[in-house]
C-alpha positions in Angstrom: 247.4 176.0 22.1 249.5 173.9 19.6 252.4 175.8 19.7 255.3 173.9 21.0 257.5 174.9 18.2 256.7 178.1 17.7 260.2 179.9 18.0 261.6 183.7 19.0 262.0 183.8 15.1 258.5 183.1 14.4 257.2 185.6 16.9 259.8 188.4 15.7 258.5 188.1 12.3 255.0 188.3 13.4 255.4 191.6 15.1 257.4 192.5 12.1 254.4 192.0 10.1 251.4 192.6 12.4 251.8 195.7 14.5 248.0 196.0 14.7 248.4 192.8 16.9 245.8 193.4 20.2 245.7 190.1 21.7 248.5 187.5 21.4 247.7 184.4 23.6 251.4 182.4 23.6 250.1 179.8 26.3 252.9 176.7 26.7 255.1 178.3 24.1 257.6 176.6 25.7 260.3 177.8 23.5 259.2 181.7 23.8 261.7 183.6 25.8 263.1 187.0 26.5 264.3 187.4 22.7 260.9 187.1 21.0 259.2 189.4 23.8 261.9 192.3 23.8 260.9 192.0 19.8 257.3 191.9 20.4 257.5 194.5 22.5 259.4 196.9 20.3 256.8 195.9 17.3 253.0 196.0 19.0 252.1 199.0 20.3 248.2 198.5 19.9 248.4 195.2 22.1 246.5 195.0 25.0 246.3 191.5 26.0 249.5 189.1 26.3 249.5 185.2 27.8 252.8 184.1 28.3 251.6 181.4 31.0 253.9 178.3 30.3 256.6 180.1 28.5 260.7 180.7 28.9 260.4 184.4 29.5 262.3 185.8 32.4 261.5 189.1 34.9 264.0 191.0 31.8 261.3 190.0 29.1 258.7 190.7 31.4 259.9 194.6 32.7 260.5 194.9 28.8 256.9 194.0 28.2 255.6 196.2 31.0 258.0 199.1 29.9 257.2 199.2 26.0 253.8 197.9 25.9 252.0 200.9 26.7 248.4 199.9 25.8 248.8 196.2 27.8 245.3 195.7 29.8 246.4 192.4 30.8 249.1 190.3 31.4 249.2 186.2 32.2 252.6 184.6 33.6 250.8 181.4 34.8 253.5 178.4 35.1 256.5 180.8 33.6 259.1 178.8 35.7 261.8 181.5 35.3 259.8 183.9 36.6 260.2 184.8 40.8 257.0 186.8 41.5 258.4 188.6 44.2 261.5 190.3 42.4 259.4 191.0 39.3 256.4 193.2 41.7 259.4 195.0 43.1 260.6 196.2 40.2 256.8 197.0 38.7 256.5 198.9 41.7 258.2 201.9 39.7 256.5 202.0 37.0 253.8 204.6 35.9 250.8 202.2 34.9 251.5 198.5 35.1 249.0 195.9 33.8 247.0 193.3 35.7 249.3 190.3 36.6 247.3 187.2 37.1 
Protein backbone atom coordinates (compact mmCIF):
# COMPACT_ATOMS: atom_id res chain seq x y z
CA UNK A 1 0.00 0.00 0.00
CA UNK A 2 2.94 2.46 0.05
CA UNK A 3 3.13 2.80 3.51
CA UNK A 4 6.33 1.55 4.90
CA UNK A 5 7.01 4.59 6.89
CA UNK A 6 4.04 5.34 8.07
CA UNK A 7 4.66 5.57 11.94
CA UNK A 8 2.40 5.11 15.47
CA UNK A 9 2.75 8.99 15.31
CA UNK A 10 1.16 9.39 12.05
CA UNK A 11 -1.75 7.03 12.76
CA UNK A 12 -2.37 8.75 16.34
CA UNK A 13 -2.81 12.01 14.68
CA UNK A 14 -5.07 10.62 12.11
CA UNK A 15 -7.50 9.27 14.60
CA UNK A 16 -6.95 12.52 16.39
CA UNK A 17 -8.28 14.24 13.39
CA UNK A 18 -10.60 11.71 11.65
CA UNK A 19 -12.94 10.04 14.08
CA UNK A 20 -15.45 9.58 11.32
CA UNK A 21 -12.74 7.07 10.00
CA UNK A 22 -14.89 3.67 8.66
CA UNK A 23 -12.39 1.79 6.86
CA UNK A 24 -8.52 2.01 7.57
CA UNK A 25 -6.70 -0.52 5.37
CA UNK A 26 -2.88 -0.41 7.15
CA UNK A 27 -1.68 -3.52 4.92
CA UNK A 28 2.46 -4.01 5.41
CA UNK A 29 2.67 -1.05 7.74
CA UNK A 30 5.42 -2.65 9.01
CA UNK A 31 6.11 -0.14 11.49
CA UNK A 32 2.35 -0.06 12.99
CA UNK A 33 2.26 -1.67 16.40
CA UNK A 34 0.37 -1.89 19.51
CA UNK A 35 0.89 2.03 20.32
CA UNK A 36 -0.90 3.44 17.14
CA UNK A 37 -3.83 0.78 17.48
CA UNK A 38 -4.50 1.33 21.41
CA UNK A 39 -4.71 5.16 19.87
CA UNK A 40 -6.83 4.28 17.04
CA UNK A 41 -8.85 2.44 19.04
CA UNK A 42 -9.60 5.02 21.63
CA UNK A 43 -10.16 7.69 18.56
CA UNK A 44 -12.59 5.74 15.87
CA UNK A 45 -15.64 4.69 17.04
CA UNK A 46 -17.54 4.70 13.61
CA UNK A 47 -14.87 2.19 12.06
CA UNK A 48 -15.96 -0.88 10.84
CA UNK A 49 -13.26 -2.27 8.73
CA UNK A 50 -9.41 -2.58 9.96
CA UNK A 51 -6.37 -4.47 7.87
CA UNK A 52 -3.53 -4.79 9.83
CA UNK A 53 -2.19 -7.81 7.71
CA UNK A 54 1.67 -7.29 7.56
CA UNK A 55 1.92 -5.07 10.62
CA UNK A 56 3.87 -5.06 14.21
CA UNK A 57 0.70 -5.33 16.28
CA UNK A 58 0.64 -7.85 18.98
CA UNK A 59 -2.55 -10.07 20.64
CA UNK A 60 -2.46 -6.55 23.33
CA UNK A 61 -3.17 -4.29 20.25
CA UNK A 62 -5.45 -6.67 18.89
CA UNK A 63 -7.88 -7.39 22.36
CA UNK A 64 -7.59 -3.46 22.41
CA UNK A 65 -9.04 -3.26 18.96
CA UNK A 66 -11.63 -5.95 19.63
CA UNK A 67 -12.48 -4.36 23.04
CA UNK A 68 -12.93 -0.55 22.04
CA UNK A 69 -13.91 -0.82 18.45
CA UNK A 70 -17.42 -1.49 19.00
CA UNK A 71 -18.71 -0.93 15.35
CA UNK A 72 -15.60 -3.29 13.77
CA UNK A 73 -17.41 -5.63 10.93
CA UNK A 74 -14.16 -6.93 9.98
CA UNK A 75 -10.85 -7.52 10.98
CA UNK A 76 -7.55 -8.76 8.76
CA UNK A 77 -4.26 -9.99 10.67
CA UNK A 78 -2.86 -11.72 7.55
CA UNK A 79 1.20 -12.07 7.93
CA UNK A 80 1.09 -10.12 11.60
CA UNK A 81 4.15 -12.14 12.76
CA UNK A 82 3.65 -11.24 16.48
CA UNK A 83 0.50 -12.50 16.46
CA UNK A 84 -0.20 -16.51 17.82
CA UNK A 85 -3.68 -17.20 16.59
CA UNK A 86 -4.37 -19.63 19.06
CA UNK A 87 -3.81 -17.36 22.32
CA UNK A 88 -5.56 -14.41 20.67
CA UNK A 89 -9.18 -16.77 19.92
CA UNK A 90 -8.89 -17.71 23.48
CA UNK A 91 -8.99 -14.66 24.80
CA UNK A 92 -11.92 -13.38 22.02
CA UNK A 93 -13.68 -16.18 23.32
CA UNK A 94 -14.95 -13.67 26.15
CA UNK A 95 -15.95 -11.12 24.52
CA UNK A 96 -19.65 -10.03 23.73
CA UNK A 97 -19.48 -9.53 19.83
CA UNK A 98 -16.11 -10.12 18.26
CA UNK A 99 -15.50 -9.30 14.56
CA UNK A 100 -14.68 -11.57 11.68
CA UNK A 101 -10.92 -12.65 11.78
CA UNK A 102 -9.66 -13.61 8.49
Amino acid sequence: TGCELLSAAGVQAMALFSSSLRDLRLRDCVRISDEGVLSLCSHSPRLTFLDLSGTAVSEVGLCAVVRECLSLRSLLLRSCAVVQRAPLMNSLENTPQGPPLR
